[in-house]
Short mmCIF file of the C-alpha atoms (twelve columns), coordinates in Angstrom:
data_MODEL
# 
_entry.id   MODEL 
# 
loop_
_atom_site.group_PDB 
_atom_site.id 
_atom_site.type_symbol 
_atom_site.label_atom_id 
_atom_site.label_alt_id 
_atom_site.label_comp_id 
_atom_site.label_asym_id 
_atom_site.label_seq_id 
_atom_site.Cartn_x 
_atom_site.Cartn_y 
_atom_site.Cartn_z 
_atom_site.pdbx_PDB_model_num 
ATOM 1   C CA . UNK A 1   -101.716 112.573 153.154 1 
ATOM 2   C CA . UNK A 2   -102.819 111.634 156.698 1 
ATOM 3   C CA . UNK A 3   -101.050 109.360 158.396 1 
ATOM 4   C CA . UNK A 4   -103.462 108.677 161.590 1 
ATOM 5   C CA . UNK A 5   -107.399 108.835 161.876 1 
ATOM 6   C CA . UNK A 6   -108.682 108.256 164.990 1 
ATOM 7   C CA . UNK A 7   -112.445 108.703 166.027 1 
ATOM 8   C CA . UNK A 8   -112.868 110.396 169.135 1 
ATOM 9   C CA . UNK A 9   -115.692 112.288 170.726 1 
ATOM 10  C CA . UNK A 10  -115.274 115.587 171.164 1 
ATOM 11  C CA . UNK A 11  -117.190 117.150 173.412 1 
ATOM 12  C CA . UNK A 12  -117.489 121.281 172.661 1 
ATOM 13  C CA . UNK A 13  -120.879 122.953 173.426 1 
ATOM 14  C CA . UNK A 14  -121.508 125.497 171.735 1 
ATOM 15  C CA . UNK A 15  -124.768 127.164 173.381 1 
ATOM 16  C CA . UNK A 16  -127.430 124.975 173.754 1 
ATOM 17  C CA . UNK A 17  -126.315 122.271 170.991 1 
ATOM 18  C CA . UNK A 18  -124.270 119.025 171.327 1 
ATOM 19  C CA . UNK A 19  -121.458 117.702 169.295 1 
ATOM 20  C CA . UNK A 20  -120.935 115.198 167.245 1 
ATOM 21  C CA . UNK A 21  -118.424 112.305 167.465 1 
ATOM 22  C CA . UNK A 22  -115.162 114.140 165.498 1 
ATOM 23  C CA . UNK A 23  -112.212 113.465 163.822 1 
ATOM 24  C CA . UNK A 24  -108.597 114.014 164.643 1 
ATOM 25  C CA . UNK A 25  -105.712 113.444 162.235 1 
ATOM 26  C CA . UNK A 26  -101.615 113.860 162.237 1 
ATOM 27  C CA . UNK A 27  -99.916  115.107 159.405 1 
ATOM 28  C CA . UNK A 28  -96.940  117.030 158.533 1 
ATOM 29  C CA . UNK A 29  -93.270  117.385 156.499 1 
ATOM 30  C CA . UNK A 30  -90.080  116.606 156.674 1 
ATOM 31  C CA . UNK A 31  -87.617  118.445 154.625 1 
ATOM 32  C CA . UNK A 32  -83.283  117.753 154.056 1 
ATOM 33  C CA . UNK A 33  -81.148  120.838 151.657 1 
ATOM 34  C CA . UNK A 34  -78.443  120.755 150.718 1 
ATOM 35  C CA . UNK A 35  -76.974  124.682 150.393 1 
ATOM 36  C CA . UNK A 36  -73.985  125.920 148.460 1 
ATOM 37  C CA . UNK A 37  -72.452  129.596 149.298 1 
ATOM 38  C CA . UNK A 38  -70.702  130.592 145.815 1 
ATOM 39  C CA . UNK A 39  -69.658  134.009 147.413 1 
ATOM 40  C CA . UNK A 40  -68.780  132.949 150.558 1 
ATOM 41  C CA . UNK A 41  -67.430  130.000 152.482 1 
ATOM 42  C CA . UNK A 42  -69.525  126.684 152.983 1 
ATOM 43  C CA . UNK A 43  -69.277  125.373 156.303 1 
ATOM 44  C CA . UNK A 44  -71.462  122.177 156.785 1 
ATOM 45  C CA . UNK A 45  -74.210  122.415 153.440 1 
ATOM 46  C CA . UNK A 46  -76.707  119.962 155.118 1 
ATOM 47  C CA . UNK A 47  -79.655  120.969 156.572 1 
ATOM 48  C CA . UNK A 48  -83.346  119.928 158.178 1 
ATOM 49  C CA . UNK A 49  -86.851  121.272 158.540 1 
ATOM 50  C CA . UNK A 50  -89.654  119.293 160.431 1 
ATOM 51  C CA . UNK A 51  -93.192  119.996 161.283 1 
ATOM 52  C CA . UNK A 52  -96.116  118.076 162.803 1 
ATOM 53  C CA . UNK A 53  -99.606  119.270 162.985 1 
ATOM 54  C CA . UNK A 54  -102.417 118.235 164.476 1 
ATOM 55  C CA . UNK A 55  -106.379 118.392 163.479 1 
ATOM 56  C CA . UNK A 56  -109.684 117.683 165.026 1 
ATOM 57  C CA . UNK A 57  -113.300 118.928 163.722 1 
ATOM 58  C CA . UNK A 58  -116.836 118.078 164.659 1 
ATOM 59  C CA . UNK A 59  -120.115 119.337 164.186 1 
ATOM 60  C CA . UNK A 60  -122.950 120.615 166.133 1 
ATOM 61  C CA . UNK A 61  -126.342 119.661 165.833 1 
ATOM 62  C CA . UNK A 62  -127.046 123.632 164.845 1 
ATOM 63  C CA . UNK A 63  -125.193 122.906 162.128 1 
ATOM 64  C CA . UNK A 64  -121.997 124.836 162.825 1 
ATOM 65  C CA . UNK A 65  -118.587 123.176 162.915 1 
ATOM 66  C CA . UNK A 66  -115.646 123.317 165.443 1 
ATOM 67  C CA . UNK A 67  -111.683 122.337 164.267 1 
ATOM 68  C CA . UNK A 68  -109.114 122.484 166.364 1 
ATOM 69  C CA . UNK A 69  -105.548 122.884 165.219 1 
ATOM 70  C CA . UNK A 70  -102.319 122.650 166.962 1 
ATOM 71  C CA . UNK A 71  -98.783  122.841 164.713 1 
ATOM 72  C CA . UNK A 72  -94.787  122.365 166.282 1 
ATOM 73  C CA . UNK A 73  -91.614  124.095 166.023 1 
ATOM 74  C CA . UNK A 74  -89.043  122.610 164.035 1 
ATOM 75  C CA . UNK A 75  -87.465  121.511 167.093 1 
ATOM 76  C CA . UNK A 76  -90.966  119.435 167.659 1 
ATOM 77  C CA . UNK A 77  -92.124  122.321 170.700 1 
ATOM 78  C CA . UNK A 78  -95.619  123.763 170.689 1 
ATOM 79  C CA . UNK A 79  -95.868  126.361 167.766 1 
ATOM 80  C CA . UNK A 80  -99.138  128.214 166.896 1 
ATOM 81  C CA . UNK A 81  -102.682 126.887 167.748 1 
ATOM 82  C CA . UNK A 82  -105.720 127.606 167.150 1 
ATOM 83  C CA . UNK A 83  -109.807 127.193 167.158 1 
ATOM 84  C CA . UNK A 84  -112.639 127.348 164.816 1 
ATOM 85  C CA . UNK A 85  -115.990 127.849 164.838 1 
ATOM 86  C CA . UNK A 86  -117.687 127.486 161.153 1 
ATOM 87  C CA . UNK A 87  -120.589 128.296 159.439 1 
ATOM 88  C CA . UNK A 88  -121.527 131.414 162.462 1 
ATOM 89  C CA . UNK A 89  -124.324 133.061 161.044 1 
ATOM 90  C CA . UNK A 90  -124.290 131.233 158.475 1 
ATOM 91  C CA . UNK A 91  -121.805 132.705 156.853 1 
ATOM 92  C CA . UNK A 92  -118.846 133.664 158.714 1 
ATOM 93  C CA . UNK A 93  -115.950 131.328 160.208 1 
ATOM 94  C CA . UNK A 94  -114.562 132.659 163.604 1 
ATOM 95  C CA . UNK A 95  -111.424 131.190 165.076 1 
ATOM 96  C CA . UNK A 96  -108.928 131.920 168.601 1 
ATOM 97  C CA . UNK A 97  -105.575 131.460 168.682 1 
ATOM 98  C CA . UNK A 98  -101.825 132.041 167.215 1 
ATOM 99  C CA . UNK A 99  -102.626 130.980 163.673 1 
ATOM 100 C CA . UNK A 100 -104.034 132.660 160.404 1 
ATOM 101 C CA . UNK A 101 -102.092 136.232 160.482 1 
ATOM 102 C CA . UNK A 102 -104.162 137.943 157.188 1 
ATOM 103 C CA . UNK A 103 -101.005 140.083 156.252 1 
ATOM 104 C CA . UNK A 104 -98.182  137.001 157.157 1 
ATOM 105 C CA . UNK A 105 -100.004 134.374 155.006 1 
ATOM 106 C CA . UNK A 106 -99.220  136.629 151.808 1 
ATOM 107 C CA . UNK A 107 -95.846  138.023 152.134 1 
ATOM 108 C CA . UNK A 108 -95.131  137.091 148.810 1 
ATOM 109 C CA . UNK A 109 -97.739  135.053 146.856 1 
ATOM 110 C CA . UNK A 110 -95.790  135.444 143.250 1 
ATOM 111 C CA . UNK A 111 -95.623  132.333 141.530 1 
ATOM 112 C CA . UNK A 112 -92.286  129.703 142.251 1 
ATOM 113 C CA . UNK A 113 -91.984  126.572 141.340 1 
ATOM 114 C CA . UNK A 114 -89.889  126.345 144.728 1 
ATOM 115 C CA . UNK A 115 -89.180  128.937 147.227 1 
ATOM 116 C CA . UNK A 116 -89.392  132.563 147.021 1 
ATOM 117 C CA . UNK A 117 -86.262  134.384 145.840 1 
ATOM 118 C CA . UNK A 118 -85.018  135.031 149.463 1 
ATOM 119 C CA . UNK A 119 -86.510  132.160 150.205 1 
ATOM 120 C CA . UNK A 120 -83.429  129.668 150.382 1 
ATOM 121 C CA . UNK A 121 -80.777  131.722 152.213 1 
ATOM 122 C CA . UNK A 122 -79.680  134.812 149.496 1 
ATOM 123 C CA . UNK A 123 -79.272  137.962 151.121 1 
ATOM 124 C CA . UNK A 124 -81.387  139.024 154.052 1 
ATOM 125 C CA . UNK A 125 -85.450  139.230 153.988 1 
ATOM 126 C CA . UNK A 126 -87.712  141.486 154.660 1 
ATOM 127 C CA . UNK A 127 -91.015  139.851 155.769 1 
ATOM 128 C CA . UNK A 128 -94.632  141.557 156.640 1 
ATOM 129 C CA . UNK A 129 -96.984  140.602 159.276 1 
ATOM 130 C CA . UNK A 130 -95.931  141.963 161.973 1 
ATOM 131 C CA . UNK A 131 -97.821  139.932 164.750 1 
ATOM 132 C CA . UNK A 132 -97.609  136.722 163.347 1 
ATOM 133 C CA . UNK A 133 -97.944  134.118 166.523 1 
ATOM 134 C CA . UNK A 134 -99.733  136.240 168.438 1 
ATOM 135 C CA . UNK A 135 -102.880 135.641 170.557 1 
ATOM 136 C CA . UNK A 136 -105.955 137.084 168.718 1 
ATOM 137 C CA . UNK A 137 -109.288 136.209 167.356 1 
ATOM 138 C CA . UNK A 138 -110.429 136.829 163.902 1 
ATOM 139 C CA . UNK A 139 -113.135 135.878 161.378 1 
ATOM 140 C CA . UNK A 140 -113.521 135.045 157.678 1 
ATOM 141 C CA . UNK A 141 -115.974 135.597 155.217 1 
ATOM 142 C CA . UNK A 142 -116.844 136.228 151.840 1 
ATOM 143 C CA . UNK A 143 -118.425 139.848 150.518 1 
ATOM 144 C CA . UNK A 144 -119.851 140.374 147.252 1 
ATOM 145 C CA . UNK A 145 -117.605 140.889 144.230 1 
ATOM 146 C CA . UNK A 146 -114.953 141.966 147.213 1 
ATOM 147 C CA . UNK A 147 -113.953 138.270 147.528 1 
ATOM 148 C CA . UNK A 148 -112.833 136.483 150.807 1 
ATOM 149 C CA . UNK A 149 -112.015 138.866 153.872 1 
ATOM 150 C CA . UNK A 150 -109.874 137.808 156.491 1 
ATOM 151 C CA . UNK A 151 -109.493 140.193 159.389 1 
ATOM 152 C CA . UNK A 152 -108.014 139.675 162.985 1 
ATOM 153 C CA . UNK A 153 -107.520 141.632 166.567 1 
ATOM 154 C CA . UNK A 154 -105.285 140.846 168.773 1 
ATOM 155 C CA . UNK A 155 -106.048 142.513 172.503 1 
ATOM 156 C CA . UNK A 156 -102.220 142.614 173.352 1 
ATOM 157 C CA . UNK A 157 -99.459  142.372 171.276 1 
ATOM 158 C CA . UNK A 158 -96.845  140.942 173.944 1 
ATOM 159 C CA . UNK A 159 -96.112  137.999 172.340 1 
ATOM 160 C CA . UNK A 160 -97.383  135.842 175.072 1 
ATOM 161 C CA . UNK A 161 -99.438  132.454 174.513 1 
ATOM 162 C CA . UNK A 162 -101.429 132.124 177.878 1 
ATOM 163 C CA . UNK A 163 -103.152 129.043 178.602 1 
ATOM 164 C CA . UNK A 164 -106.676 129.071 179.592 1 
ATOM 165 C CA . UNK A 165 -107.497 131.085 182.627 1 
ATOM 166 C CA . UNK A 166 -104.454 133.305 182.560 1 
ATOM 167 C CA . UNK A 167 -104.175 136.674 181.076 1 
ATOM 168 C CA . UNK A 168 -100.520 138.315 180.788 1 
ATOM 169 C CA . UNK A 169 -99.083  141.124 182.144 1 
ATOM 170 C CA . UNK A 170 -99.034  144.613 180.955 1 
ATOM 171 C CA . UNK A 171 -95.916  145.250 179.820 1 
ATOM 172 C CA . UNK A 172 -93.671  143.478 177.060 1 
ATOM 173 C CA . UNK A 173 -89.841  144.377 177.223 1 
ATOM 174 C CA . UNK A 174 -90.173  147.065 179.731 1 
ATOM 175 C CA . UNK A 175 -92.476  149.376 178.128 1 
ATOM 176 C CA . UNK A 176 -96.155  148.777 177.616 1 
ATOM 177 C CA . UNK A 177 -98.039  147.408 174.135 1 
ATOM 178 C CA . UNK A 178 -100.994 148.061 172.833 1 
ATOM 179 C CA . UNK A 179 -103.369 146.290 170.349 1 
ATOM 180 C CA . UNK A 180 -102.952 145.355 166.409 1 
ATOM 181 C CA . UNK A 181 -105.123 144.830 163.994 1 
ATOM 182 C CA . UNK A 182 -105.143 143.198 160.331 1 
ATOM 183 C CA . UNK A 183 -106.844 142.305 157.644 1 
ATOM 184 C CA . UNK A 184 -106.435 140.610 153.984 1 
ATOM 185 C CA . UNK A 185 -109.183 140.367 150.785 1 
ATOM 186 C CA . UNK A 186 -108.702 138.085 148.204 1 
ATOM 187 C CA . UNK A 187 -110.791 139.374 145.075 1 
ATOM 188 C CA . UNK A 188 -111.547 136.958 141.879 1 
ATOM 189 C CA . UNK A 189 -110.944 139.738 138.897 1 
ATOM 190 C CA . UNK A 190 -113.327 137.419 136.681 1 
ATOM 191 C CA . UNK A 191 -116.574 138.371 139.134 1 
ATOM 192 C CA . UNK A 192 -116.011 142.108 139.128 1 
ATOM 193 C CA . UNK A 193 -119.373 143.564 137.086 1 
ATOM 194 C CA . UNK A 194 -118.474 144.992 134.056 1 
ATOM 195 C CA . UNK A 195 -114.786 144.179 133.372 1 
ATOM 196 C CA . UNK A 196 -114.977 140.821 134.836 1 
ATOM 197 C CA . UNK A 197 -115.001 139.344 131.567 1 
ATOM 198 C CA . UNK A 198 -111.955 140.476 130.285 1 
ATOM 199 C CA . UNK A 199 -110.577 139.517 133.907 1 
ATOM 200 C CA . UNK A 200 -110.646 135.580 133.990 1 
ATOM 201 C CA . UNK A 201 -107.776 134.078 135.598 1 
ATOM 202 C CA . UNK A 202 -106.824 137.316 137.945 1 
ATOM 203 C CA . UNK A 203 -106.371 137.502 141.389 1 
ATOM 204 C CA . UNK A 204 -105.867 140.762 143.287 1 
ATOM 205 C CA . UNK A 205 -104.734 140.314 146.794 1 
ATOM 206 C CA . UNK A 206 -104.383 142.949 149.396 1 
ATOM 207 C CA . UNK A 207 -103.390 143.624 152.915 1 
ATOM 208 C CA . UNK A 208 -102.821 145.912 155.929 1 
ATOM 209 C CA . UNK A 209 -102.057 145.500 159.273 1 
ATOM 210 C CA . UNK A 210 -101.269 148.153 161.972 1 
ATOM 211 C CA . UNK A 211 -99.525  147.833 165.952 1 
ATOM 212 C CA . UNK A 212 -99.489  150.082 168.767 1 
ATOM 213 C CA . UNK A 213 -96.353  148.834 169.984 1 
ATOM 214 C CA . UNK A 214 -96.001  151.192 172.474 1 
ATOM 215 C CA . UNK A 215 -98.934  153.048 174.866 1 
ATOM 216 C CA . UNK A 216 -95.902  154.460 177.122 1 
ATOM 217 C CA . UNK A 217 -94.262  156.700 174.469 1 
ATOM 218 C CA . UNK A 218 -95.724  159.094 172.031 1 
ATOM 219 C CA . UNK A 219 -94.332  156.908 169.199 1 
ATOM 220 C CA . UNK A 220 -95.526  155.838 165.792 1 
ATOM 221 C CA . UNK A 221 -97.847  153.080 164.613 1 
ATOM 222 C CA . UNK A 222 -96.133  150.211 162.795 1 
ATOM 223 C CA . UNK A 223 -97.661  148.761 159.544 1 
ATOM 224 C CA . UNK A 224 -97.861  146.828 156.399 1 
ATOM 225 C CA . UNK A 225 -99.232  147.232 153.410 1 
ATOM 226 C CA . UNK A 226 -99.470  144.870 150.006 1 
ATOM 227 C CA . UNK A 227 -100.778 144.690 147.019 1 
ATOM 228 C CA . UNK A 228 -100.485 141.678 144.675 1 
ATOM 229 C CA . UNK A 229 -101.882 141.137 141.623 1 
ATOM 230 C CA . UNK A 230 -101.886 137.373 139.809 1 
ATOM 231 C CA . UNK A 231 -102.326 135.766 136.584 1 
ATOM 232 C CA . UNK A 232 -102.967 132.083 135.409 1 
ATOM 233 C CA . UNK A 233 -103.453 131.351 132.290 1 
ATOM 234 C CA . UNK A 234 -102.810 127.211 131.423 1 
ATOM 235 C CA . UNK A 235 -99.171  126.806 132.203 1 
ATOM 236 C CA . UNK A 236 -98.482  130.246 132.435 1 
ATOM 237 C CA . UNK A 237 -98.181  132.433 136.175 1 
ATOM 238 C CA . UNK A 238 -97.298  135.268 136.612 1 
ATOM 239 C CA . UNK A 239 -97.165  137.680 139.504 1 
ATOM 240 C CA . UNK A 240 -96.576  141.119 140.586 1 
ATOM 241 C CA . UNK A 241 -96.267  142.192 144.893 1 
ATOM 242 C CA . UNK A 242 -95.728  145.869 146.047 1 
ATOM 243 C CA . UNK A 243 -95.037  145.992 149.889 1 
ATOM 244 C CA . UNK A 244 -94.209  148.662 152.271 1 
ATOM 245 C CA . UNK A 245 -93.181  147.475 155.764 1 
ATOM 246 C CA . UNK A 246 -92.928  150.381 158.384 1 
ATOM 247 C CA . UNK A 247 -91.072  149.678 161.160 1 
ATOM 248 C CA . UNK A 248 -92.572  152.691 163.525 1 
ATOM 249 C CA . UNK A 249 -90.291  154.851 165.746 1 
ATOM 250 C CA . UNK A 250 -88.336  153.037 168.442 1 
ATOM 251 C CA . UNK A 251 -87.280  155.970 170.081 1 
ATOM 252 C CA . UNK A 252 -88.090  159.827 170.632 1 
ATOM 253 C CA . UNK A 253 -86.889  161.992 168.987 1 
ATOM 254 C CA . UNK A 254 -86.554  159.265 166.226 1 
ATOM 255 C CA . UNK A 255 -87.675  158.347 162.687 1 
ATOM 256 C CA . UNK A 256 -89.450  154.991 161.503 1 
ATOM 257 C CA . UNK A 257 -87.496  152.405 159.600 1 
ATOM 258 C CA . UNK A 258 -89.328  151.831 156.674 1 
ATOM 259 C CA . UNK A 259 -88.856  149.114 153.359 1 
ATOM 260 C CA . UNK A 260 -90.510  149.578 149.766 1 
ATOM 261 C CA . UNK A 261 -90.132  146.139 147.702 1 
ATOM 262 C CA . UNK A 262 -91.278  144.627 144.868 1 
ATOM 263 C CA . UNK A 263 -91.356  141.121 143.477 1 
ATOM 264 C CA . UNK A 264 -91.933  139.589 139.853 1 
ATOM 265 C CA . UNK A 265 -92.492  136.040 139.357 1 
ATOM 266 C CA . UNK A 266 -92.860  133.864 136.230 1 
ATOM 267 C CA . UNK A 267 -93.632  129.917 136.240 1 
ATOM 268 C CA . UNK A 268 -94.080  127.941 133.201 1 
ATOM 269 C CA . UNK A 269 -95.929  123.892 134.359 1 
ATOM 270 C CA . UNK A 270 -93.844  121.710 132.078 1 
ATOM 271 C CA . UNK A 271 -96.388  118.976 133.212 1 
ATOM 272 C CA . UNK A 272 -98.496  118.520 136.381 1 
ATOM 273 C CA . UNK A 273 -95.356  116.977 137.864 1 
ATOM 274 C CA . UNK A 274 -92.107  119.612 136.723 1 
ATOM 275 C CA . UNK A 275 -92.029  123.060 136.980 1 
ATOM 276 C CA . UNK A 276 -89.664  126.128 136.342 1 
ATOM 277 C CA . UNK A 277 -89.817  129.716 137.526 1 
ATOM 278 C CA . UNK A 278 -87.540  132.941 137.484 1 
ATOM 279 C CA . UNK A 279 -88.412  135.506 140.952 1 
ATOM 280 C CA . UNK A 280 -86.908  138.634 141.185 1 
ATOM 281 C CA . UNK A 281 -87.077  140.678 144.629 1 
ATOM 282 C CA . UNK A 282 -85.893  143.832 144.879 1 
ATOM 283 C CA . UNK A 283 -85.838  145.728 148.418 1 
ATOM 284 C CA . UNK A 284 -85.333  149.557 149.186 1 
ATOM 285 C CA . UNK A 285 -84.274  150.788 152.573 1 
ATOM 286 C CA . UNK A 286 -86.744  153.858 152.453 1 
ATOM 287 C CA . UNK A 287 -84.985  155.628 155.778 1 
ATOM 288 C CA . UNK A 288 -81.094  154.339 155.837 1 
ATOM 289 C CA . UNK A 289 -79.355  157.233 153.994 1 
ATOM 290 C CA . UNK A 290 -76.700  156.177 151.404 1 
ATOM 291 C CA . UNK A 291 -78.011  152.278 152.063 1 
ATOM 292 C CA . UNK A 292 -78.507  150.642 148.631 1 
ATOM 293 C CA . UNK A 293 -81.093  148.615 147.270 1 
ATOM 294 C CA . UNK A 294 -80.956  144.868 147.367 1 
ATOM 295 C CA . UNK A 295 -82.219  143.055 144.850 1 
ATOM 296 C CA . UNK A 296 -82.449  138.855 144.429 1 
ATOM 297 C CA . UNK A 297 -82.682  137.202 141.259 1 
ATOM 298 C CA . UNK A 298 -83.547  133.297 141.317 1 
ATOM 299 C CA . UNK A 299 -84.169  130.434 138.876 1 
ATOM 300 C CA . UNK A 300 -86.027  127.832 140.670 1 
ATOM 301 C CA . UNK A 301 -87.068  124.093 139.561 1 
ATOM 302 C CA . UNK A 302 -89.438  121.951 141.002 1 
ATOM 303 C CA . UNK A 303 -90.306  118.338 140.356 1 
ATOM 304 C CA . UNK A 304 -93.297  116.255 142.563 1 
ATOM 305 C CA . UNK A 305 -93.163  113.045 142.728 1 
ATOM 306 C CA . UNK A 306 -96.882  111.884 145.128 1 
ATOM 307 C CA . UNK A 307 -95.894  113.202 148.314 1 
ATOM 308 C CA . UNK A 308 -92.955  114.364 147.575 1 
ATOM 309 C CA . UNK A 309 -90.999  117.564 145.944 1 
ATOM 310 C CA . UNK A 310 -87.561  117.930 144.615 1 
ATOM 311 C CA . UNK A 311 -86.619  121.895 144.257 1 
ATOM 312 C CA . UNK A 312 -83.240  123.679 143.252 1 
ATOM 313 C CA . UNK A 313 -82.699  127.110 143.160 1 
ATOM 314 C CA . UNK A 314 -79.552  129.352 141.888 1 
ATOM 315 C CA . UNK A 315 -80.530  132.950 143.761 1 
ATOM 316 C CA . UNK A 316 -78.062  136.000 143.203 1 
ATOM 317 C CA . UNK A 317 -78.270  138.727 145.530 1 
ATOM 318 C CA . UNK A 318 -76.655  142.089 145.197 1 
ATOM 319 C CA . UNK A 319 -75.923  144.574 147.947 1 
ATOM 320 C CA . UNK A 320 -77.405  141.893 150.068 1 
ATOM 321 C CA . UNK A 321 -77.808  143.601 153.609 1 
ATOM 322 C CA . UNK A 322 -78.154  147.218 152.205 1 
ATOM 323 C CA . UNK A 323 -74.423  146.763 152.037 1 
ATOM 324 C CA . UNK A 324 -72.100  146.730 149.146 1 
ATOM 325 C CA . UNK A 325 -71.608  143.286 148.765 1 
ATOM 326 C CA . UNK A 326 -73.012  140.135 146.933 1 
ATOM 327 C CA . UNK A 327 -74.402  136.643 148.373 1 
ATOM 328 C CA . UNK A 328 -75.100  133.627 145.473 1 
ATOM 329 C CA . UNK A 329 -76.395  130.155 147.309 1 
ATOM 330 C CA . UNK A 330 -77.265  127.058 145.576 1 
ATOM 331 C CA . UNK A 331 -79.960  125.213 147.151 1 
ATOM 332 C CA . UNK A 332 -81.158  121.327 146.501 1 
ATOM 333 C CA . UNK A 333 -84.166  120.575 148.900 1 
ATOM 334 C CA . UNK A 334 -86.210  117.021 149.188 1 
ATOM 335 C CA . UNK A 335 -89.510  117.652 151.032 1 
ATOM 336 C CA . UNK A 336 -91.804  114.639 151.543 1 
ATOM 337 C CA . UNK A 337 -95.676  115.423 152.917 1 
ATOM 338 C CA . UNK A 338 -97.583  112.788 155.479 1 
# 
């Protein structure tokens, strides 16, 4: 819910054509835990997350649109920003900026009714999206029966955030970087010809993403790839993820780090306020000989009330770290939206 709308004219030209007055509006989240360790001793259980964000949009007399976004850290610094240019072609939305990674907005997209198994602290997690908050630019757009594409290319992967005028220097850590791509479709099972109609209620997500992280050494690529497949049906979710996260080589001679995981999820809508969900995550260490697998199991619960959302979640993890050992947390979280 917005908390500030102010008029103000914004002034982007875009060719020949002049802009509207716009909008721009504040809103963000505020969230307190409280975390238990079961295995392991509690120090201080409270926690805090914060975010603000800000939006402005406008439209041009061509009848494209331009938003602006720009979000903060939790400690209320810059965080990722971006801008938008809509209806391009009439069809296509292009956008600049640190925002909108295709493979990090679907690391895991199973169904919760409050964070993902690893989400709230058991055992470590292995995330996807390699260049998330990165400089690139990107488009979306919808293909036939393919769904809606999401692809982005980012020059330099040096994790640099120039302001205008400025480009950054060559190198990142010592040793040169090259570019990364990635890209994300989101395909309604229901539209596909033929079996669509058996279909309704299906989403299949996928995703892959690629970085040249360095042009010095003769060293491998790194990438993701995901597939995700998910199911609604009334008060009924249910998801399946498969994701393999290659680290590439960091040195020569050397081999790539590499992660195969899967994740279940189950949710069952009580009502449109309470819901309960079981995730399971389990993670394999593809290239650390004798490492085990870790695997998460959670039971989440969450309850909305308006604007805000009451969660708790009992998540068991074994072998968490690829090491023999176990880590059980108890989390109780109280977000509120603005």
């Amino acid at each position: 819910m917005k908390i500030s709308k102010i008029l103000v004219a914004l002034s982007f030209l875009f060719a020949v054509s002049t802009a509207h007055a716009g909008e721009l509006t504040v809103s963000g989240s505020m969230e307190t835990t409280y975390q238990s360790e079961t295995t392991a001793e509690t120090g201080n259980p409270l926690g805090m997350d914060k975010e603000l964000k800000f939006s402005g949009s406008t439209e041009l007399d061509n009848g494209m649109t331009v938003s602006v976004m720009q979000d903060t850290s939790d400690a209320l610094a810059f965080g990722n920003s971006q801008i938008s240019f809509g209806n391009v072609g009439g069809f296509a939305t292009v956008y600049v900026g640190s925002d909108s990674d295709p493979v990090d907005a679907i690391d895991d997209i199973t169904p919760s009714a409050y964070e993902e198994a690893n989400g709230s602290g058991s055992g470590t997690y292995n995330d996807i999206g390699l260049n998330a908050a990165q400089m690139g630019i990107g488009a979306k757009f919808d293909l036939p029966y393919l769904g809606a594409v999401n692809y982005k290319y980012y020059p330099k992967i040096d994790s640099q955030k120039n302001t205008d005028n400025v480009a950054s220097g060559i190198t990142s850590g010592g040793e040169a970087v090259g570019s990364a791509t990635s890209v994300s479709i989101k395909t309604d099972m229901s539209g596909l010809p033929l079996v669509g109609g058996f279909l309704d209620g299906a989403t299949l997500t996928t995703a892959y993403g690629e970085s040249d992280h360095s042009t010095v050494a003769n060293l491998d690529d790194a990438f993701d790839l995901t597939a995700a497949i998910n199911y609604v049906n009334g008060p009924i979710s249910l998801g399946v993820q498969k994701k393999y996260h290659n680290e590439g080589m960091a040195a020569t001679p050397g081999e790539s780090a590499g992660y195969k995981d899967t994740i279940i999820g189950i949710a069952y809508a009580v009502n449109d306020d309470f819901s309960i969900s079981y995730n399971r995550y389990t993670s394999y260490p593809q290239t650390r000989v004798g490492a085990p697998e870790q695997e998460t199991d959670a039971i989440s619960i969450g309850y909305t009330m308006g604007g805000m959302t009451i969660g708790f979640q009992d998540a068991s993890t074994d072998n968490s770290g690829y090491t023999t050992g176990d880590n059980d947390t108890r989390t109780l979280g109280i977000s509120v939206a603005f």
